[in-house]
C-alpha positions in Angstrom: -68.6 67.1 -44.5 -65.8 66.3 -42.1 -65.4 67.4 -38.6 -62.5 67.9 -36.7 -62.8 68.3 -32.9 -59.3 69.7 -31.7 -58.9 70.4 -28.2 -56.4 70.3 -25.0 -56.8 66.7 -23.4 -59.7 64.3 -23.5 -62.0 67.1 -24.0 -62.4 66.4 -27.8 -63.2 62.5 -26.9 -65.6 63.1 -24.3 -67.5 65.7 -26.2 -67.9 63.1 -29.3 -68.6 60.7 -26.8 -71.6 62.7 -24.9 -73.0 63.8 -28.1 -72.8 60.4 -29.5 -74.9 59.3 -26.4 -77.5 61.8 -27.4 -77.8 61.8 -31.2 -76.1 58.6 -32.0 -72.9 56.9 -33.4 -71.3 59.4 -35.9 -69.0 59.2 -39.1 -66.6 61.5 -40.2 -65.8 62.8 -36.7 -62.2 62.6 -36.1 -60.5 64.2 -32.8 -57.2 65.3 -32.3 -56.3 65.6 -28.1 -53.4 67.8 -27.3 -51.9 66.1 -24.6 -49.5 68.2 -22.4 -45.9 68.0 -23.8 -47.0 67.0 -27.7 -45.5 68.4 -30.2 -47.1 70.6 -32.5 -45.4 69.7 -35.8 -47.0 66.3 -34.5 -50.4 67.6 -33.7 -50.1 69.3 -37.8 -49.1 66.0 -39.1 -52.5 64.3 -38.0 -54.2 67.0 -38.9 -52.6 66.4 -42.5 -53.6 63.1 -42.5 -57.4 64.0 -41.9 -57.1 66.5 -44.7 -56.0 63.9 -46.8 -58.0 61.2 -45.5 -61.2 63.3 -46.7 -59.7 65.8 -49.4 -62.7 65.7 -51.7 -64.7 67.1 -48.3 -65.5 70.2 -46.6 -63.8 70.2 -43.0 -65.4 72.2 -39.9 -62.8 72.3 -37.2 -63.9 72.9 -33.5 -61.3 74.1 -30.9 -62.3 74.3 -27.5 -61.1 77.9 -27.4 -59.9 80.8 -29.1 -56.0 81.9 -29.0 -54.7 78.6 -27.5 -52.6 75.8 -29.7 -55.4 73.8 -31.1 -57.1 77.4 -32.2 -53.8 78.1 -33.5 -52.8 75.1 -35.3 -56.5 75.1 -37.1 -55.6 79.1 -38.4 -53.1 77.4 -40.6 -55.9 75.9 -42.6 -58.2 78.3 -43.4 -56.8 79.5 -46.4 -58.3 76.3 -47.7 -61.8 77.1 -49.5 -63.3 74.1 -48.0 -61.9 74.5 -44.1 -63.5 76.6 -41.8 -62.6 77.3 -37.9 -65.0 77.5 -34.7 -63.7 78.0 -31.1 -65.0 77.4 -27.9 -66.6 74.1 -29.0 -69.5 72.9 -26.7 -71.7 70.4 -26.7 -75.1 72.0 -28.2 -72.7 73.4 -31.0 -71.2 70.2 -31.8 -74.7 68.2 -31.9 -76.2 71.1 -33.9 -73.1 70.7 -36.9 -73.5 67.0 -36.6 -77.5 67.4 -37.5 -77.0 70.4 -39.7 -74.4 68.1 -42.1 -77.0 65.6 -42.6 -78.6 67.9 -45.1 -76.6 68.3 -48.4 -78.3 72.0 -48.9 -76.5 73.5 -45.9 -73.3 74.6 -46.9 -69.8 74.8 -45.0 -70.1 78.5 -43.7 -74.0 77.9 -43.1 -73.2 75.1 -41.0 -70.4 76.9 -38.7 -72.5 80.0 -38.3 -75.6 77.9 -37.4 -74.0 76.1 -34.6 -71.6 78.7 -33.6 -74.8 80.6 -32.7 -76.2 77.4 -30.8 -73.4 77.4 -28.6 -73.4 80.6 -28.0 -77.8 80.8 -27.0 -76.9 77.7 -24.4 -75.2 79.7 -22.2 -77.3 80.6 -19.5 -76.8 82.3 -15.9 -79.7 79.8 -14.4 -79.8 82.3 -11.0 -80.7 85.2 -14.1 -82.9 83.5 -16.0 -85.2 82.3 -12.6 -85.1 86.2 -12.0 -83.5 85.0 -8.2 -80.1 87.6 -8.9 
């Protein structure tokens, strides 16, 4: 499996690169920055090229959030069996997919739920959680 970090700016790179810190060098990660003025008939293009690049893969692409243009452009590729779309990409999520992918058993749709839901349980109020507020 494939994955696709698309995100405004560097934050794609830097995730990769934090995770990378943490769990270690990774293959088949590609990222795709947004950089303010590109084109997005460019932005499609490379993501084309990844497609292609790994067409007899499954491809999880990670947006940094739902609604904007790297959510949007990713939409267009869903109708594909073997794409599937997670916003609001953060860095438990992104190690949890990298891990979960090492294991042939978990599927495509496993994998995205699995670490949709570890982003989503690292959220934490701290004040909340040390009963303080």
């Amino acid at each position: 499996m494939v994955i696709v970090i698309l995100t405004h700016g560097m934050f794609g790179e830097e995730l990769l690169r934090s995770a990378e810190m943490i769990i270690g060098r990774q293959d088949k990660v590609e990222v795709i920055s947004i950089s303010s003025g590109a084109l997005m008939d460019d932005v499609s293009l490379k993501m084309e090229e990844i497609l292609s690049k790994y067409k007899n893969e499954s491809c999880l692409l990670f947006t940094d959030m739902f609604g904007g243009s790297p959510s949007n452009i990713s939409m267009a590729y869903l109708n594909q069996d073997s794409v599937e779309v997670v916003s609001g990409v953060n860095l438990p999520m992104l190690i949890k997919a990298c891990t979960m992918r090492m294991d042939s058993q978990n599927s495509l749709s496993k994998i995205a739920r699995e670490s949709s839901e570890a982003g989503i349980a690292s959220i934490k109020v701290a004040g909340e959680l040390l009963n303080k507020k």
